[in-house]
C-alpha positions in Angstrom: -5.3 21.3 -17.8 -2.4 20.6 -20.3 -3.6 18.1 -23.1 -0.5 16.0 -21.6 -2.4 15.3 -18.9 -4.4 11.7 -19.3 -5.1 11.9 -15.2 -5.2 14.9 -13.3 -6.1 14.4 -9.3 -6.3 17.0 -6.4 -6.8 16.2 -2.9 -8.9 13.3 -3.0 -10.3 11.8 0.5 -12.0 8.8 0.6 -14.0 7.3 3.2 -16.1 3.9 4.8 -19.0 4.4 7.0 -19.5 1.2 9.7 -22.3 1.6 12.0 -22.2 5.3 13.3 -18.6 5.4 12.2 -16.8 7.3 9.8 -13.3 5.6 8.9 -10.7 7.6 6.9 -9.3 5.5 4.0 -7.7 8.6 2.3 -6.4 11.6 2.9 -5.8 14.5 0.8 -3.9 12.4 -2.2 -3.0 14.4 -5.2 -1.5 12.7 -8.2 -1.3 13.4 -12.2 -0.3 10.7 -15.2 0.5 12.5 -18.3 -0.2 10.5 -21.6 1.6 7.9 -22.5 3.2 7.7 -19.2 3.4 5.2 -15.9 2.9 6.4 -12.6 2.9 4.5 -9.8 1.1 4.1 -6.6 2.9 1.8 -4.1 2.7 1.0 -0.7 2.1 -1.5 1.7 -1.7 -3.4 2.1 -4.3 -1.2 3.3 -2.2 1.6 2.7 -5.0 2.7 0.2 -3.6 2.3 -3.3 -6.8 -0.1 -4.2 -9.4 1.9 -2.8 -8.2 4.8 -4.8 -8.4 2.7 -8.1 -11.5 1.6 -7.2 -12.9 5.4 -6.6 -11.9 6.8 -10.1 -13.9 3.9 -11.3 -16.5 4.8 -9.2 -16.6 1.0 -7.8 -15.9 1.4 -4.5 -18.0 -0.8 -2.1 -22.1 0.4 -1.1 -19.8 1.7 2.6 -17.1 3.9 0.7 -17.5 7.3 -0.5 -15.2 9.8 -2.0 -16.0 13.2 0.5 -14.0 15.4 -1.1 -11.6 16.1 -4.2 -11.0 16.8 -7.9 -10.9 14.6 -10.8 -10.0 15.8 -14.3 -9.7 12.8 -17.5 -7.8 14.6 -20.5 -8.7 17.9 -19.4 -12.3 17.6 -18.3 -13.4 17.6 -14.9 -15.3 14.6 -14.1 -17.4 13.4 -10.9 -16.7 9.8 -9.9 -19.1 9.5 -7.8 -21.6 10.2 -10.9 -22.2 7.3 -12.7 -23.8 9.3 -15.9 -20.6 10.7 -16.0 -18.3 7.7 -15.8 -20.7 5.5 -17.6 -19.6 7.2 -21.1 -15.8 6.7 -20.3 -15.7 3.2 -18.6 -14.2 0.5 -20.5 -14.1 3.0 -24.1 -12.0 5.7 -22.7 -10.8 4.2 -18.9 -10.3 0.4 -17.8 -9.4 -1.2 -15.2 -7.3 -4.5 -14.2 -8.3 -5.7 -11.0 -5.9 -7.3 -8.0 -8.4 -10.4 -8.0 -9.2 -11.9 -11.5 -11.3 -14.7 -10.5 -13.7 -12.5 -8.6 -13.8 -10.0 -11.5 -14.8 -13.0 -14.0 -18.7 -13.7 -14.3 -18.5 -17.6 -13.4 -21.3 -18.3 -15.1 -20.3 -17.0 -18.8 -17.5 -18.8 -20.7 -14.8 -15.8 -20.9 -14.9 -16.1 -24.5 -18.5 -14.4 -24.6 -17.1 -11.6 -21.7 -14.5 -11.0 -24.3 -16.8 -10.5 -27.3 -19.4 -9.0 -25.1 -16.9 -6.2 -24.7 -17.1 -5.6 -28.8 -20.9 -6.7 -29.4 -22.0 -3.3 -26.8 -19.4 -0.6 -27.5 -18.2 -1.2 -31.1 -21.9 -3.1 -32.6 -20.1 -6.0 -34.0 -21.9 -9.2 -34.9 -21.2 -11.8 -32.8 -19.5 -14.3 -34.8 -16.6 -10.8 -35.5 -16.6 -10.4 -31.5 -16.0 -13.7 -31.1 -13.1 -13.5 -33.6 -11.6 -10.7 -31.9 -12.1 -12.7 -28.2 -10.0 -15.2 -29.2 -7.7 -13.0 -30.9 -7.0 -11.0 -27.7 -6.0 -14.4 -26.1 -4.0 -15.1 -28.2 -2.3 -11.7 -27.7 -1.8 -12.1 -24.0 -0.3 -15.3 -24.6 -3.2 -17.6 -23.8 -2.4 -21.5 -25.2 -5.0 -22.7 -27.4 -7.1 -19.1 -27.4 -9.9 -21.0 -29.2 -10.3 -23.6 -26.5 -9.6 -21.9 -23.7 -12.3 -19.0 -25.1 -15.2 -22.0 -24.6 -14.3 -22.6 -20.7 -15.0 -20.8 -18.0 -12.7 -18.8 -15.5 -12.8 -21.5 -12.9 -11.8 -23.9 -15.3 -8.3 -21.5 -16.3 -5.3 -21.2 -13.9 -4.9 -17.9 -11.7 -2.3 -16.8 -14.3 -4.5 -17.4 -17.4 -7.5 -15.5 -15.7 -5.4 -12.7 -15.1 -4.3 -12.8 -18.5 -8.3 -12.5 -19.1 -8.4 -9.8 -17.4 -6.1 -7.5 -18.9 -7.1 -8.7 -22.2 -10.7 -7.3 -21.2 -9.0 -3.8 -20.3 -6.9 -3.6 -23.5 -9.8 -4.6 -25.7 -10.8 -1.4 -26.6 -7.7 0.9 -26.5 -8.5 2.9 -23.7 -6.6 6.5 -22.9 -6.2 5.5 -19.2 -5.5 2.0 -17.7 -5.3 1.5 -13.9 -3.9 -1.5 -13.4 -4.0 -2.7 -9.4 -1.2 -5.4 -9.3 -1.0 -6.4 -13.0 1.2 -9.0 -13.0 -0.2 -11.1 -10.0 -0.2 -14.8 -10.5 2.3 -14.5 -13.4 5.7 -15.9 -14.0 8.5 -13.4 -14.5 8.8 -14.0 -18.5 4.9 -13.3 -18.9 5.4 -10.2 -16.1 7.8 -9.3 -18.5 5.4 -9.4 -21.8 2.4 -7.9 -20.0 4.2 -4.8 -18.9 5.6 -4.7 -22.4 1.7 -4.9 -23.8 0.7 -1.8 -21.3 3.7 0.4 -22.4 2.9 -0.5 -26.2 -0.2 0.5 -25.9 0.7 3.9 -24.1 3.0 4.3 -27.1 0.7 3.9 -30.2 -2.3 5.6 -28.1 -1.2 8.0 -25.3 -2.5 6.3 -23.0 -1.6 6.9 -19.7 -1.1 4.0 -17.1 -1.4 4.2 -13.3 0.1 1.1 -12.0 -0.9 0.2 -8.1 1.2 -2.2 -6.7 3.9 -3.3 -4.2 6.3 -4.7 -6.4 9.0 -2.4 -6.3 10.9 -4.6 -9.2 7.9 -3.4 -11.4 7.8 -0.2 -10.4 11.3 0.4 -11.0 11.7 -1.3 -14.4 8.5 0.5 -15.9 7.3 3.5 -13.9 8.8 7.1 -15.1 6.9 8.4 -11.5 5.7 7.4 -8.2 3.8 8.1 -5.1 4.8 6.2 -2.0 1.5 5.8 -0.3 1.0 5.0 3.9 -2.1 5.1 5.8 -4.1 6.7 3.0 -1.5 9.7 2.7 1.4 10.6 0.0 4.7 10.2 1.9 6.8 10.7 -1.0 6.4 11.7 -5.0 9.0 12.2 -7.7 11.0 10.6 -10.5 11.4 6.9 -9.5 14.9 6.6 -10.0 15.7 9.5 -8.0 13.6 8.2 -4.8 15.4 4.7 -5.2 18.9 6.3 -5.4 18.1 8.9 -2.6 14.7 8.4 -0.3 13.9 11.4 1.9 11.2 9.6 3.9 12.1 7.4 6.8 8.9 5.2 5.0 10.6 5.0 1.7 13.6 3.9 3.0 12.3 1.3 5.0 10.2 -0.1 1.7 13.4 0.3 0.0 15.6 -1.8 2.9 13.4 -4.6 3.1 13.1 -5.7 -0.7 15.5 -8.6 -1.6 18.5 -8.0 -3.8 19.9 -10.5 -5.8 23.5 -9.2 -6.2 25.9 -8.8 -2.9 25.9 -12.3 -1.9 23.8 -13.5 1.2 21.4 -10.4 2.7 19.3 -10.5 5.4 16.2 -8.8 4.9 15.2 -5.8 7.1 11.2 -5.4 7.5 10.1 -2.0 9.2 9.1 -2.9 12.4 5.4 -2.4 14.2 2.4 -2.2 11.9 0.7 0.0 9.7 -2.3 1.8 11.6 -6.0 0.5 11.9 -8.9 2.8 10.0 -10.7 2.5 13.7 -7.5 4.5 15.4 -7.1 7.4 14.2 -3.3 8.9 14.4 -1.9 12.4 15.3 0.8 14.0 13.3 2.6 11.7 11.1 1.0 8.9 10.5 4.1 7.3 10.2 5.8 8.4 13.4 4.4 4.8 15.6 7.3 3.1 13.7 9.6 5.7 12.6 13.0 5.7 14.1 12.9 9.6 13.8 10.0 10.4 15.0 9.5 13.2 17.7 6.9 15.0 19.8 6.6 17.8 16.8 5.9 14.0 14.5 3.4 12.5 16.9 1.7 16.3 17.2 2.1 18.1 13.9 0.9 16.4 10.7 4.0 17.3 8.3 3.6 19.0 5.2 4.7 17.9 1.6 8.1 20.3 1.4 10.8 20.0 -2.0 13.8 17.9 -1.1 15.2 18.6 -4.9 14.1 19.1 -8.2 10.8 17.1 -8.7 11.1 16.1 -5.9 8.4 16.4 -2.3 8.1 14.3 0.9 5.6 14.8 3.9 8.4 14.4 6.7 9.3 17.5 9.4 13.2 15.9 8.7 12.9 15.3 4.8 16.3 17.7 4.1 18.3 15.5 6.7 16.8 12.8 5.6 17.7 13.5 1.6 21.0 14.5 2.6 21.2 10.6 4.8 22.0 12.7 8.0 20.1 9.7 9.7 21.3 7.2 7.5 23.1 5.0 10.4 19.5 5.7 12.4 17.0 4.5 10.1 19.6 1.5 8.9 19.8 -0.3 12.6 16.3 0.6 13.2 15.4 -2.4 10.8 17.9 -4.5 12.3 
């Protein structure tokens, strides 16, 4: 692979086993970040942008599995499902931000001594210098009183301060690759705002590249360069983000797109896609989107479409993606959400 390349990933599946079962989480997802850049993964829930996050940690749950797919960090191939191969790289080289900070917290250890742990393990330091650069890192994520707060423990800090903590924990060591899965949860827009900010400094003075999993597509569109729209474990659409948000060429995208709020245009009545995304236990034919697509016809519900170039950059996984592009079916997929 280039040396651009922080995050190189080739048709990664990902499964659960329940009882005799064999559930499909992901499908066949390709994806690269070069250094120093944001991609992002969004989607609706359980479309599978978490589990895939979790996999190239290699933290998915005792049930999950990756079956099949390549992973390459900065050129080298790696297996993550080999922990003496991710061990090395975890933390040092790769972090992670999790969705759910107070469950990623040890309750039982004030997150001062998390923080310094961090330094004490990977970079030797004594542990009244880890403690200094704990409370440092607070007070770099914008933590009140970093010297106080560093003596309590998570429970006793707001959902927005513990995901502060959190992110301080990924940054703490300068990684090359951050996957953040929903960064800025529990966060007021001005501290949104400055965490993003922190992620694309340090891309900037490192190379690091970020892959930012989330649904936010206000996020997305202020600090992604790429992204993959995600459904049912499968890539509907990829490309340059301004591109898809000026002109979609999935029926999916568009619907994301329709049912965000807008704050310019006077009063707006949201449009949600209608039905809901498929269960892991029912398994779909052809299109896994083609249940609620507007679109859809018997070659959607039979044929699984193929990702096909819509422009340059540009692919989407729909048998109409061209009309699509070119909003042949604008009027269609509009009154569909209505």
């Amino acid at each position: 692979m280039e040396e651009t390349t922080a995050l190189d990933v080739e048709q990664l599946h990902i499964a659960y086993r329940r009882g005799g079962e064999v559930l499909e989480a992901v499908q066949n997802v390709s994806f690269h970040v070069g250094r120093g850049e944001t991609v992002a993964l969004v989607g609706e829930s359980g479309s599978g942008k978490s589990t895939i996050g979790l996999a190239l940690m290699g933290l998915l749950p005792e049930a999950g599995k990756v079956t099949h797919g390549t992973v390459r960090f900065q050129g080298k191939k790696i297996d993550v499902t080999s922990e003496a191969d991710l061990a090395p790289l975890r933390g040092r080289q790769m972090s992670m931000v999790f969705q759910d900070p107070l469950t990623s917290l040890n309750p039982v250890l004030k997150v001062g001594k998390q923080l310094a742990e961090l330094f004490v393990f990977h970079q030797k330091l004594n542990r009244r210098e880890a403690w200094r650069k704990a409370v440092d890192l607070l007070r770099t994520v914008r933590i009140p009183d970093p010297e106080r707060r560093a003596r309590q423990y998570p429970q006793q800090l707001s959902g927005g301060m513990r995901q502060r903590v959190v992110i301080a924990m990924a940054l703490a060591l300068g990684p090359r690759m951050v996957i953040a899965d929903e960064p800025t949860t529990a966060l007021d827009v001005t501290v949104q705002a400055y965490i993003m900010d922190m992620l694309e400094d340090l891309a900037e003075k490192t190379g690091a590249g970020t892959l930012l999993i989330t649904h936010d597509l206000g996020v997305v569109a202020s600090y992604a360069r790429r992204v993959y729209i995600l459904y049912a474990g499968s890539v509907m659409e990829r490309g340059p983000i301004r591109a898809i948000y000026d002109r979609p060429a999935h029926p999916y995208t568009v619907g994301l797109l329709q049912s965000v709020p807008r704050v310019t245009g006077g009063q707006q009545e949201l449009q949600p896609i209608p039905g809901s995304p498929p269960s892991l236990t029912e398994p779909i034919s052809g299109c896994p989107f083609n249940p609620r697509c507007p679109l859809a016809t018997d070659l959607c519900r039979e044929v699984s479409p193929p990702m096909v170039p819509v422009d340059a950059g540009r692919e989407s996984a729909c048998h109409y993606a061209k009309e699509v592009f070119e909003g042949v079916h604008e009027s269609k997929l509009r009154s569909s959400s209505n």
